[in-house]
C-alpha positions in Angstrom: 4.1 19.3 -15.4 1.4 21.4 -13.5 2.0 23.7 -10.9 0.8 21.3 -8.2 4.0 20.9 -6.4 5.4 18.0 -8.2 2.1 16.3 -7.1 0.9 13.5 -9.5 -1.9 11.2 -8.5 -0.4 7.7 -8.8 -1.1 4.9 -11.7 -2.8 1.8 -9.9 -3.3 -1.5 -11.0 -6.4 -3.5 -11.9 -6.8 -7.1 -10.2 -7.3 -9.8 -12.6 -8.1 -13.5 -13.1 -5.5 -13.0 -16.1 -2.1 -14.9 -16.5 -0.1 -14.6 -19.4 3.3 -15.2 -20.8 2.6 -11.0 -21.9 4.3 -10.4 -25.5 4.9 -6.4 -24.8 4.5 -6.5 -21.6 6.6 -6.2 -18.5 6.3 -7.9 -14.9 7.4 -6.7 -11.6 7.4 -8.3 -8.0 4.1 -7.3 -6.1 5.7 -5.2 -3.1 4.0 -5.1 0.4 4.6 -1.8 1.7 3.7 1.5 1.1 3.3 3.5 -2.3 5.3 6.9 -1.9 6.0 9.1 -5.0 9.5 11.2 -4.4 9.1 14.8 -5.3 12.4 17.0 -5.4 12.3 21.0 -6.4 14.3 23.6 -5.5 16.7 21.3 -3.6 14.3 20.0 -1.2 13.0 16.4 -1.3 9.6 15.1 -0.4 8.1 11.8 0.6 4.2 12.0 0.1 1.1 8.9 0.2 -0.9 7.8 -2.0 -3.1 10.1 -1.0 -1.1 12.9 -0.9 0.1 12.9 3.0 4.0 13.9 3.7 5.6 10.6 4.9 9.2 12.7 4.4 9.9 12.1 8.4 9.1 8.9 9.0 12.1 7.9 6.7 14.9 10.1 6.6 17.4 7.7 5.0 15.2 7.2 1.8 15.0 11.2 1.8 19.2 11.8 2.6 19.6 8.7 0.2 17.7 10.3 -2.7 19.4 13.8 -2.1 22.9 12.4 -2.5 22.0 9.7 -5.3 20.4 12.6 -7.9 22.0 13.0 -11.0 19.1 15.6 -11.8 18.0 18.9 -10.3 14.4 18.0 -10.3 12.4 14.8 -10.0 9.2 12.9 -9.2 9.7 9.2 -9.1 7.3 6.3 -8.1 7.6 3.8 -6.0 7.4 1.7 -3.0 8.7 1.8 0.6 8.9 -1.7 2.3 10.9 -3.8 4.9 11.7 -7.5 5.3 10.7 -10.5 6.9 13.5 -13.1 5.5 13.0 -12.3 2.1 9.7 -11.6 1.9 8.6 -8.1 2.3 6.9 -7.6 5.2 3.7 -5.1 5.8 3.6 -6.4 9.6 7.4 -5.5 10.3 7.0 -1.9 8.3 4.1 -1.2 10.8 6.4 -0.6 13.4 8.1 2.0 11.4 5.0 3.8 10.3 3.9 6.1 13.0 7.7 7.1 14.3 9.1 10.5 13.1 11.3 11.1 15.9 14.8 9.9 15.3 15.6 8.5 18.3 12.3 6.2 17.9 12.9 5.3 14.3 16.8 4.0 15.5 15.4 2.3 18.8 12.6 0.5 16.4 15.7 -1.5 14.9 13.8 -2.0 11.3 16.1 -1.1 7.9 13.5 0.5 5.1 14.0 0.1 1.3 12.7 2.4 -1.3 11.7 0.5 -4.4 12.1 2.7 -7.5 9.4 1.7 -10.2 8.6 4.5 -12.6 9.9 8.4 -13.6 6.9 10.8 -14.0 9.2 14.0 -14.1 12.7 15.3 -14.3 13.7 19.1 -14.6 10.5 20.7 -15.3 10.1 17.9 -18.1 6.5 15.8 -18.4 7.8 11.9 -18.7 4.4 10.8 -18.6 3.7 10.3 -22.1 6.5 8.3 -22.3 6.7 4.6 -23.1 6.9 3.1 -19.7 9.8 1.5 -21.5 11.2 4.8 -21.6 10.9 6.2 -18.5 12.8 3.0 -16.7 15.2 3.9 -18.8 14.8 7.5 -17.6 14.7 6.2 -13.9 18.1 4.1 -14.3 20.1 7.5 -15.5 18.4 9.3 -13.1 20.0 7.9 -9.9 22.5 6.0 -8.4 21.3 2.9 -6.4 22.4 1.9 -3.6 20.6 0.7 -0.2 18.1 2.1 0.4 17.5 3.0 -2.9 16.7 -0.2 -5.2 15.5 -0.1 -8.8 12.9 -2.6 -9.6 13.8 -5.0 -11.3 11.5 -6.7 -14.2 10.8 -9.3 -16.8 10.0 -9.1 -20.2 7.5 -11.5 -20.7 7.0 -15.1 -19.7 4.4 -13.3 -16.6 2.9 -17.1 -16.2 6.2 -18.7 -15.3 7.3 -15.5 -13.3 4.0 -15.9 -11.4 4.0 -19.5 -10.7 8.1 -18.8 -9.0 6.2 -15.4 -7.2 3.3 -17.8 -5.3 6.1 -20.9 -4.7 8.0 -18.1 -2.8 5.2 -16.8 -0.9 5.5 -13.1 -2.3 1.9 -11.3 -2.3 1.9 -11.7 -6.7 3.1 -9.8 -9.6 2.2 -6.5 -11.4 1.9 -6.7 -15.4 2.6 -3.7 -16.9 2.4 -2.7 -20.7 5.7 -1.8 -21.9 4.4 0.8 -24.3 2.2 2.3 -21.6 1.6 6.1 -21.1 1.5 7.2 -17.5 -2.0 8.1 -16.4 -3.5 8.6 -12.6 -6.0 6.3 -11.1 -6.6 2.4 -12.1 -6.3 1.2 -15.3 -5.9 -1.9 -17.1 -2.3 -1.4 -19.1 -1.2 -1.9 -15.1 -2.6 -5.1 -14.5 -2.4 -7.1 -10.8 -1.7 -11.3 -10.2 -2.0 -11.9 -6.4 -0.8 -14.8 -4.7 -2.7 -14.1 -1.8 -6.1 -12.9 -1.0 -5.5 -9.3 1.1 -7.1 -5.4 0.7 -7.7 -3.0 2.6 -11.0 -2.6 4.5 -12.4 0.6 6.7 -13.4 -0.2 10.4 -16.6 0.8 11.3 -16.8 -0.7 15.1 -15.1 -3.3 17.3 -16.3 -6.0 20.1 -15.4 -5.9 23.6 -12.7 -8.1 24.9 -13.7 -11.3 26.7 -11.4 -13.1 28.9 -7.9 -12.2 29.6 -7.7 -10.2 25.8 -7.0 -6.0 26.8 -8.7 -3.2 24.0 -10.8 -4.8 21.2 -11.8 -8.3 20.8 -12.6 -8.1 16.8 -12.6 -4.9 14.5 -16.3 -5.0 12.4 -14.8 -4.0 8.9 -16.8 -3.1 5.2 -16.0 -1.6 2.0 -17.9 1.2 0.2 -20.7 0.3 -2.6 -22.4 2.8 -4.3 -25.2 2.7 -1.6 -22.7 3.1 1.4 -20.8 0.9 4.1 -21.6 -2.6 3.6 -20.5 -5.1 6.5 -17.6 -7.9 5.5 -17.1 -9.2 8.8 -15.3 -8.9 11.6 -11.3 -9.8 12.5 -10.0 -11.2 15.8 -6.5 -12.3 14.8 -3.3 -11.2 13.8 -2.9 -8.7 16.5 -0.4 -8.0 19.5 -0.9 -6.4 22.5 1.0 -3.4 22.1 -1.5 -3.6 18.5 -4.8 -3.7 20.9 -4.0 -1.1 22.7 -3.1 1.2 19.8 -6.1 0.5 18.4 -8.9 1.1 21.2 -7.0 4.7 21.7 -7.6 5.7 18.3 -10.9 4.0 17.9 -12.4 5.5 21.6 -11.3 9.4 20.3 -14.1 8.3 16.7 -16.8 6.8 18.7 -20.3 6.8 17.4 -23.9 5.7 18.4 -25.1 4.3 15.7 -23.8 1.9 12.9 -22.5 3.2 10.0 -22.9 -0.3 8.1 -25.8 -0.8 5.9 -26.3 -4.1 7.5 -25.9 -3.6 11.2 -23.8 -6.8 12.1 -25.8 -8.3 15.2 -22.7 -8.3 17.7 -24.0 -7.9 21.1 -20.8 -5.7 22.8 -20.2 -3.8 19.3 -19.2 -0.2 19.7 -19.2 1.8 16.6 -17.0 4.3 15.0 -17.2 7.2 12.9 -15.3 5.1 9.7 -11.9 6.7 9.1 -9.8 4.5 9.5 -8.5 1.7 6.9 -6.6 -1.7 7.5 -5.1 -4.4 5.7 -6.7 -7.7 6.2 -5.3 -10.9 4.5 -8.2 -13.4 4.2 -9.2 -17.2 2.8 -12.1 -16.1 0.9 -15.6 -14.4 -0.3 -18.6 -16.2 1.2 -21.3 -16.0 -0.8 -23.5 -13.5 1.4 -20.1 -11.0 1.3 -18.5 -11.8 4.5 -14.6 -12.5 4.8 -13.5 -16.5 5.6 -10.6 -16.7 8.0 -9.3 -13.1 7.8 -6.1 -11.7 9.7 -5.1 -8.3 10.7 -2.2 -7.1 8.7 -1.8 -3.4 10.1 -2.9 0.1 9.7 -2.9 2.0 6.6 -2.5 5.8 6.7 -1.7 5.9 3.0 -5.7 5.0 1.9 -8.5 7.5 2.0 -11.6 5.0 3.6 -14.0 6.4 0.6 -12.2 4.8 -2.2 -11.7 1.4 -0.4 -14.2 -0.9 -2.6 -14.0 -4.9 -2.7 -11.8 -6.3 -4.7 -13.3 -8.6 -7.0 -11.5 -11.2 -9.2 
């Protein structure tokens, strides 16, 4: 592999109207947490982000886990970090592991992380990713030794209709189709193809509202997605949010103020303030209307993973 590190830029998947049963194909669980690729040289393991930012302290077990599990010198693996609601993962409970580092805040936080193993790019200065994706789960498997907090993914050959169907009845967030004889290549493509239950994507704040009543810090975040023309407006979100959540949010949003809208369509909001747009949040919502704007959308949580320029609108 290239002298970058162990750095790869991560295979994404393309979100589709599509559901097939998916002769040479493979389906996983869709996973709601955050992508993390697992780098290991010269004895030292790292946790980066999807876009390339070192997560390694914010979850020391995954990184003492993966040191002791190694049946290899070197590695870069792909996957997903997540926690649980029940049995559902759970983007809202991993939020409250996201921004600790410290130890002592990452015990008193009281929420168990799991690092889903998907994919092997790398192992002992060797490229896997012109492998069959076949292959490198196989590679992954004799790679490691799983056990909590280390899970290997499990799939399906085939039958992607029925395992969707079970998915939605369960209320997971989908399923991911991948093509078995698939290559490994960065950036979204369509042998990595996305089924989602549920109607969620990250969007980039550009301003908020004023609080009314007996609400503290921000009454609705004003959120958008990036065309080829710029920031265009998708609505605004008022739910889904703590207190502890609100007041997080108006100190990080006061130290990017603005005086002008970044939005190609200024939304007509008479307390708006507005915000240099860095940064990104998950939103769960109904639906499109037809003139762009979100129906029913809830705040999900932050997302340090996503750089605000590639977050477009996801359209089935």
């Amino acid at each position: 592999m290239a002298d970058t590190g162990g750095w790869v830029a991560p295979m994404a998947a393309t979100l589709t109207r599509e559901r097939f049963p998916g002769d040479g194909w493979v389906f996983e669980r869709k996973l709601d947490g955050v992508r993390a690729l697992a780098i290991r040289r010269a004895g030292h393991t790292r946790l980066l982000s999807r876009n390339r930012r070192d997560i390694s302290a914010g979850y020391p077990e995954v990184v003492d886990a993966l040191d002791s599990a190694t049946r290899v010198d070197d590695f870069v693996l792909d996957g997903e970090i997540v926690a649980f609601d029940g049995d559902r993962t759970s983007f809202a409970m991993l939020q409250q592991r996201i921004h600790q580092t410290k130890p002592s805040r990452i015990s008193l936080a009281g929420v168990p992380v799991f690092f889903y193993l998907f994919d092997m790019l790398g192992w002992d200065g060797r490229d896997a990713r012109r492998l069959a994706l076949s292959d490198r789960k196989g590679l992954l498997v004799d790679a490691l030794t799983f056990a909590d907090p280390l899970r290997f993914t499990e799939h399906r050959s085939g039958a992607g209709k029925q395992m969707y169907v079970e998915a939605c009845r369960r209320g997971w967030e989908g399923v991911i189709a991948k093509r078995a004889a698939s290559r490994y290549v960065s950036g979204r493509s369509r042998d990595w193809l996305k089924f989602k239950c549920l109607r969620e994507q990250e969007f980039v704040v550009g301003g908020y509202t004023l609080p009314t009543g007996a609400r503290h810090g921000v009454g609705a975040l004003l959120i958008g997605h990036y065309t080829a023309d710029g920031l265009a407006y998708a609505g605004k979100v008022g739910t889904g949010f703590t207190e502890t959540v609100l007041a997080e949010l108006r100190r990080t949003l006061d130290q990017v103020d603005r005086s002008t809208s970044p939005f190609l369509d200024i939304p007509k909001e008479k307390t708006a303030r507005w915000v240099e747009p860095r940064l990104v949040v998950q939103v769960g919502f109904a639906e499109w209307t037809t003139a762009g704007r979100l129906r029913h959308p809830t705040y999900k949580g932050q997302r340090l993973d996503k750089d605000p320029r590639e977050v477009v609108r996801e359209d089935l």
